[in-house]
DSSP file (Angstrom, degrees, kcal/mol; ACC not computed):
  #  RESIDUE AA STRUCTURE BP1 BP2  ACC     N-H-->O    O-->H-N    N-H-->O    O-->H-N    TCO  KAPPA ALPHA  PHI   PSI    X-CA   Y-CA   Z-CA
    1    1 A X              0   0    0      0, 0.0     5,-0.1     0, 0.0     0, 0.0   0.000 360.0 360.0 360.0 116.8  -12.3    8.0    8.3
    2    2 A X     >  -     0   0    0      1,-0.1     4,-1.0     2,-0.1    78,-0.1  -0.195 360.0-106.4 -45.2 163.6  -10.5   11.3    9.5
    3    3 A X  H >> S+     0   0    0     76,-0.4     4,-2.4     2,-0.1     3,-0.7   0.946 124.2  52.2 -35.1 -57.3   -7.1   12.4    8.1
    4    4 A X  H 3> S+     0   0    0      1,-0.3     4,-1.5     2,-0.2     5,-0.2   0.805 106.5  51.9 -67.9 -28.8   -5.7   11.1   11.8
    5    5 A X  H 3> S+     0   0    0      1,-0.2     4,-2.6     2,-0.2    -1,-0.3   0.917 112.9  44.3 -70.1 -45.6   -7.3    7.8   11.5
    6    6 A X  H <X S+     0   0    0     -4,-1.0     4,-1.9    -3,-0.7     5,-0.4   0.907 111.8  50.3 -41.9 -65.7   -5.7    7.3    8.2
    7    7 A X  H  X S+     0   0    0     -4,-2.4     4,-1.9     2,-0.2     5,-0.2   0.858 111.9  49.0 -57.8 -33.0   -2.3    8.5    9.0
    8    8 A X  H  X S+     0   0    0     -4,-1.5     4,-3.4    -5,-0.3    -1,-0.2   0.988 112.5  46.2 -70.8 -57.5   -2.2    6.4   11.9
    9    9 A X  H  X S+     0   0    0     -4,-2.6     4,-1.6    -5,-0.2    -1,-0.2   0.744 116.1  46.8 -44.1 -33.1   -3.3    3.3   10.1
   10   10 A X  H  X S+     0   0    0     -4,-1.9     4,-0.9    -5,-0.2     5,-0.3   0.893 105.9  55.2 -83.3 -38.0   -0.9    3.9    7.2
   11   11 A X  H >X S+     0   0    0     -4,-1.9     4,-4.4    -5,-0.4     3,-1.2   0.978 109.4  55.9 -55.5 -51.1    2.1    4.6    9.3
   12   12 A X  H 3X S+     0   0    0     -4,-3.4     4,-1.7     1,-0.3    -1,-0.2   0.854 109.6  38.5  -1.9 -79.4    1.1    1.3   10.6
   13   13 A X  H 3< S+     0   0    0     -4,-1.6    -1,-0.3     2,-0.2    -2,-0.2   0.326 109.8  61.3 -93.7   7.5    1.1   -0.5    7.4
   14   14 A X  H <X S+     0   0    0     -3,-1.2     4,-3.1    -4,-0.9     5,-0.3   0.699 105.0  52.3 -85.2 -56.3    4.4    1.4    6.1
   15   15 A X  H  X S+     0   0    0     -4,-4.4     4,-3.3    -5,-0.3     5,-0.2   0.966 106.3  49.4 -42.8 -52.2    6.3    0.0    8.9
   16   16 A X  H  X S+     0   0    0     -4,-1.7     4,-4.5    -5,-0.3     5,-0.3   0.988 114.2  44.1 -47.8 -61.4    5.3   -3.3    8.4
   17   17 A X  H  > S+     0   0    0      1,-0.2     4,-0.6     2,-0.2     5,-0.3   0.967 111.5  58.2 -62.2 -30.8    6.2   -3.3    4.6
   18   18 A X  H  X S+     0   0    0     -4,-3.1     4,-2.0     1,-0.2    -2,-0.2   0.999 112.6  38.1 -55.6 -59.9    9.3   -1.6    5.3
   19   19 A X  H  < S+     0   0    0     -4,-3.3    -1,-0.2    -5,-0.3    -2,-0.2   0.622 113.2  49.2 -73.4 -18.5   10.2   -3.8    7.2
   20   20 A X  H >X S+     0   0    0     -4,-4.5     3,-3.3    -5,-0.2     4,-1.0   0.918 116.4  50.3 -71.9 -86.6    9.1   -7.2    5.5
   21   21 A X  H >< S+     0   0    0     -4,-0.6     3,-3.3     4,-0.3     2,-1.4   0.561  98.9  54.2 -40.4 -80.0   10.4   -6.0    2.8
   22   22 A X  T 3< S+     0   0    0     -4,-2.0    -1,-0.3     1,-0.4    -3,-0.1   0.288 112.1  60.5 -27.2  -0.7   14.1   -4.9    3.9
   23   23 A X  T <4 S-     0   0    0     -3,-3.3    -1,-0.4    -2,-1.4    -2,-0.3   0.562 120.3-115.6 -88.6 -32.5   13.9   -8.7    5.2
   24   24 A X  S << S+     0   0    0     -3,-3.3     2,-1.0    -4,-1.0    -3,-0.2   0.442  74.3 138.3  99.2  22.4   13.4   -9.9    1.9
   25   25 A X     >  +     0   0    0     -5,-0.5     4,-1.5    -4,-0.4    -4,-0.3  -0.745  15.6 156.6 -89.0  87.6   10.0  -11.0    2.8
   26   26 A X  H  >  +     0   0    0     -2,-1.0     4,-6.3     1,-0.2    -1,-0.2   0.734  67.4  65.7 -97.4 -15.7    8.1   -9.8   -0.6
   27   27 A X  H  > S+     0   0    0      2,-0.2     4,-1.3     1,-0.2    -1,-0.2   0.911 107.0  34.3 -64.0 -67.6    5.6  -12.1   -0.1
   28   28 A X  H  > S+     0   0    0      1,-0.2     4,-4.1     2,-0.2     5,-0.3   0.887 117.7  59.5 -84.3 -31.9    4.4  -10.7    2.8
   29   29 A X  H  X S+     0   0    0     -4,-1.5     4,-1.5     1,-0.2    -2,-0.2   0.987 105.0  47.4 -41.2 -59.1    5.3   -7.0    1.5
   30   30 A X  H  X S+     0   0    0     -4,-6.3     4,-3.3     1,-0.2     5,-0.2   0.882 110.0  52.3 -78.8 -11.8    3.3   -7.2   -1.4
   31   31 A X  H  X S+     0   0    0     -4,-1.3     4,-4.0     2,-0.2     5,-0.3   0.923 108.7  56.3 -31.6 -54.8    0.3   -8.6    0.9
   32   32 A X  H  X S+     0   0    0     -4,-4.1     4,-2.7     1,-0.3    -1,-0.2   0.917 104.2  48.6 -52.3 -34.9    0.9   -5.5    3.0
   33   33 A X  H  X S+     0   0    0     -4,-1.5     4,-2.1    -5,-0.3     5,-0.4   0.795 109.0  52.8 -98.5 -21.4    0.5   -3.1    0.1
   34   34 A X  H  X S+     0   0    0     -4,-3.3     4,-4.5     2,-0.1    -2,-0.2   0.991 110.2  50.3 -61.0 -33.8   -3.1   -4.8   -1.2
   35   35 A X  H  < S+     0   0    0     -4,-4.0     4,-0.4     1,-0.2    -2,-0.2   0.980 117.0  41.5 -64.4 -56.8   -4.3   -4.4    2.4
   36   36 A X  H >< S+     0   0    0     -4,-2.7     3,-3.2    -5,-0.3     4,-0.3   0.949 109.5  53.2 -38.6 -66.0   -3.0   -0.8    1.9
   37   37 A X  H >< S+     0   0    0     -4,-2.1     3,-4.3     1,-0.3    -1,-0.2   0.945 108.4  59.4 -40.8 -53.1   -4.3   -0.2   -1.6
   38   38 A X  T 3< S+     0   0    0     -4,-4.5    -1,-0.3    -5,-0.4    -2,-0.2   0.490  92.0  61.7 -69.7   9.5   -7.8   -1.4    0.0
   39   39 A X  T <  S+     0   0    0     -3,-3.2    -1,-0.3    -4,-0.4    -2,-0.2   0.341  87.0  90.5 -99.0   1.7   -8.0    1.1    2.4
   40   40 A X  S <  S-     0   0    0     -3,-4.3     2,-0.1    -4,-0.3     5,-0.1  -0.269  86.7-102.5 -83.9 172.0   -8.1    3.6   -0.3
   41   41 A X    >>  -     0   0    0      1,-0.1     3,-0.9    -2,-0.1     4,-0.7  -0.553  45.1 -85.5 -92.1-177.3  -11.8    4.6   -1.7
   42   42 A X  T 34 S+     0   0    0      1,-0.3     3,-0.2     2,-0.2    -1,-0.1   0.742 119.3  46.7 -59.7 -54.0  -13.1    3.4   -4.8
   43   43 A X  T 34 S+     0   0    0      1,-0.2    -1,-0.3     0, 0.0    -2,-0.1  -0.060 113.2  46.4-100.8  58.4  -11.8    5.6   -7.4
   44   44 A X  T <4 S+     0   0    0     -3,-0.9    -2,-0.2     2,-0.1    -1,-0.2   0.297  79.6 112.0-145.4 -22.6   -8.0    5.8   -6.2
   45   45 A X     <  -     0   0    0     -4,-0.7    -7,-0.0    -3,-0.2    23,-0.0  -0.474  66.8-135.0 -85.2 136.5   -7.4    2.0   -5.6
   46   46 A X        -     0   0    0     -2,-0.1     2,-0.8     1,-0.1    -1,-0.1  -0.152  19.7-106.1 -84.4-166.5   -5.1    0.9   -8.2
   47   47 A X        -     0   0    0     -2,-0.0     2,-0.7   -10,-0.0    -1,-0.1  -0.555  40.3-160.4-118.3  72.7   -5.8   -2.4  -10.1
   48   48 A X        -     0   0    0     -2,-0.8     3,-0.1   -14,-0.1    -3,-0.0  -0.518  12.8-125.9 -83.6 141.1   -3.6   -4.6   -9.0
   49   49 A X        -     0   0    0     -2,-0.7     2,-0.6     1,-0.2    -1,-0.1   0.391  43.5 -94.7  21.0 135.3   -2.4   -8.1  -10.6
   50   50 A X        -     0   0    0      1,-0.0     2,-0.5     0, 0.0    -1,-0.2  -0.754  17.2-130.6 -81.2 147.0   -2.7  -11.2   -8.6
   51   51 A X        +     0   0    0     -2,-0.6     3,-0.1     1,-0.1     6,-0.1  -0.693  50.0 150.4 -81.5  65.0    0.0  -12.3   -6.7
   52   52 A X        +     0   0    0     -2,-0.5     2,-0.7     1,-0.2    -1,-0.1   0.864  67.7  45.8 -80.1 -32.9   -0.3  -16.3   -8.2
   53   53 A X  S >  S-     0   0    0     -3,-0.2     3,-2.7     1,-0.2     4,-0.2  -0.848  70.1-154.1-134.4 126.0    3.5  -17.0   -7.8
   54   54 A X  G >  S+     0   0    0     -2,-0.7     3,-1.3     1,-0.3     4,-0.2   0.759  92.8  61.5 -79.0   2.3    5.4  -16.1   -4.8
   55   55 A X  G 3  S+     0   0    0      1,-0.2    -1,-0.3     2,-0.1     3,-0.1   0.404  98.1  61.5 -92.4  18.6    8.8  -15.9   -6.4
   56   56 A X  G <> S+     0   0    0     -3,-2.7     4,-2.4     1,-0.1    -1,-0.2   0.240  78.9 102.6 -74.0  -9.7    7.3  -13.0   -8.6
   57   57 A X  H <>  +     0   0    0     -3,-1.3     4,-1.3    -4,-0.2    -2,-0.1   0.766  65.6  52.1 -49.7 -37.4    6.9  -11.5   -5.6
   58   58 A X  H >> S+     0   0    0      2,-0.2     4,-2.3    -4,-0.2     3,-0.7   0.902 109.8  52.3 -75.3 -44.4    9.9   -8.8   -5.4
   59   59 A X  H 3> S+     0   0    0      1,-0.3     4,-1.8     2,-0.2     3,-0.5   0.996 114.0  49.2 -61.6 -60.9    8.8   -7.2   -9.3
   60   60 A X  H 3X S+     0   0    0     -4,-2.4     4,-1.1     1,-0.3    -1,-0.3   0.638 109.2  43.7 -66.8 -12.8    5.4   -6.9   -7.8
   61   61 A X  H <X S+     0   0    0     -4,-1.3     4,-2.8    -3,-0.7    -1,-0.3   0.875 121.2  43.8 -73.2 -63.8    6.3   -5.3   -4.8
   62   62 A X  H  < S+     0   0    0     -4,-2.3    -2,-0.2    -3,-0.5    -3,-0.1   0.550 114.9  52.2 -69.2  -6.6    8.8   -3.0   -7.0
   63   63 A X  H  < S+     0   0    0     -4,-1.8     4,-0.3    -5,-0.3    -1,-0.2   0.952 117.0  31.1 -80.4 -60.0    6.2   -2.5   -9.5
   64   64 A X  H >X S+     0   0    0     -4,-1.1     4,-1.9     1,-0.2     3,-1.0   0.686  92.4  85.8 -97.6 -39.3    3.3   -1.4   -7.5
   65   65 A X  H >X S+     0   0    0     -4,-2.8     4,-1.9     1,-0.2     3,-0.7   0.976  97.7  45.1 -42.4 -49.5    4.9    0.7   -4.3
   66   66 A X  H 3> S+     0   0    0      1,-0.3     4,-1.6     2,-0.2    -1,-0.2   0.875 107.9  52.1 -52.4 -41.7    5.0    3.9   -6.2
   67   67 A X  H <> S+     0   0    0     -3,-1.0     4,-0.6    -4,-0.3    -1,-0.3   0.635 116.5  45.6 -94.1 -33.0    1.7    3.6   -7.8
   68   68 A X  H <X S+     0   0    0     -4,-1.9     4,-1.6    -3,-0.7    -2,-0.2   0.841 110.5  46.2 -78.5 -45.1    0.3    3.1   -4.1
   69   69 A X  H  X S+     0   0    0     -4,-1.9     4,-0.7    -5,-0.3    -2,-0.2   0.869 109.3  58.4 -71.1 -54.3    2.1    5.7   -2.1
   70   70 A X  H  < S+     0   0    0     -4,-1.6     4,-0.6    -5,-0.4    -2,-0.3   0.706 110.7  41.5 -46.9 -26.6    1.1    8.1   -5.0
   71   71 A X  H >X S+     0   0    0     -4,-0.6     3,-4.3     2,-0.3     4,-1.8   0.973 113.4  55.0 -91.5 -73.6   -3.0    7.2   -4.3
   72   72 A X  H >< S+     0   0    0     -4,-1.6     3,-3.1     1,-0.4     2,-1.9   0.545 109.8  54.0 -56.8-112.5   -2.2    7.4   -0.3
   73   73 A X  T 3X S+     0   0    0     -4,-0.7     4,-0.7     1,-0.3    -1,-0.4   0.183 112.4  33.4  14.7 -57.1   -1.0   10.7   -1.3
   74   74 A X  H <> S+     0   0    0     -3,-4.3     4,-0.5    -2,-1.9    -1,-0.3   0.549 114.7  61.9-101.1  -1.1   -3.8   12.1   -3.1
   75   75 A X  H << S+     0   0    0     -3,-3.1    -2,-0.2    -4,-1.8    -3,-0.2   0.763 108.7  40.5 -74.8 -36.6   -6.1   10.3   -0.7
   76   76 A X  H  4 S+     0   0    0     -5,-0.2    -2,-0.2     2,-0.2    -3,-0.1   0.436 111.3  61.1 -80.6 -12.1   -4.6   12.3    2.4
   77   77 A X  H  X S+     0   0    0     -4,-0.7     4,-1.0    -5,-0.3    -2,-0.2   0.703 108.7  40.0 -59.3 -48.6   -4.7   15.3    0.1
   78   78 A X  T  < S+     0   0    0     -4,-0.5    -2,-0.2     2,-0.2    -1,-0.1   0.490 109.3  57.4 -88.9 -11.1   -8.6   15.0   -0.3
   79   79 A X  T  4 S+     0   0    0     -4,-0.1   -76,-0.4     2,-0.1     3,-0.3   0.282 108.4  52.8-104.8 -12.2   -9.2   14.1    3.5
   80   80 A X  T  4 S+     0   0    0      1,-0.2     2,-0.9     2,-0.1    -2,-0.2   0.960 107.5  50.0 -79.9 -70.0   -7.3   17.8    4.3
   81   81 A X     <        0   0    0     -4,-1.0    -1,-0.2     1,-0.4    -2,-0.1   0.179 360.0 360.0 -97.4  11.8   -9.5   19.6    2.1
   82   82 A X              0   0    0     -2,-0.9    -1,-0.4    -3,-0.3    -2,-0.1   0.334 360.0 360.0-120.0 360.0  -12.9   18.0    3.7
């Protein structure tokens, strides 16, 4: 996958979570960010937790965004340099 292909796809899937999320829809947020996490390669994808109970959703959501955005980060970081 190019840088562009990536970015495009990610922008994508930031909106989405932004916006589920800023609904208060964590449910579908934290959905949004495995689908993210899995677009990363092998050795970058963090290891997340199931999601078993959806009123745990909001901690996992707040847990895990950082840790995700940091990967995308060093995943568009390695796609420059190739």
């Amino acid at each position: 996958m190019s840088l562009q292909e990536f970015d495009a796809l990610i922008d994508r899937m930031k909106l989405a979570f932004e916006y589920a999320e800023n609904l208060g829809q964590y449910t579908d947020a934290a959905k949004i960010l495995f689908q993210m996490n899995e677009q990363l390669p092998d050795d970058l994808q963090i290891d997340l937790e199931e999601l078993e109970n959806s009123d745990l959703a909001k901690s996992f959501v707040m847990r895990y965004n950082s840790d995700i955005k940091s990967a995308i980060v060093d995943y568009r970081q390695r796609l420059m340099n190739f």
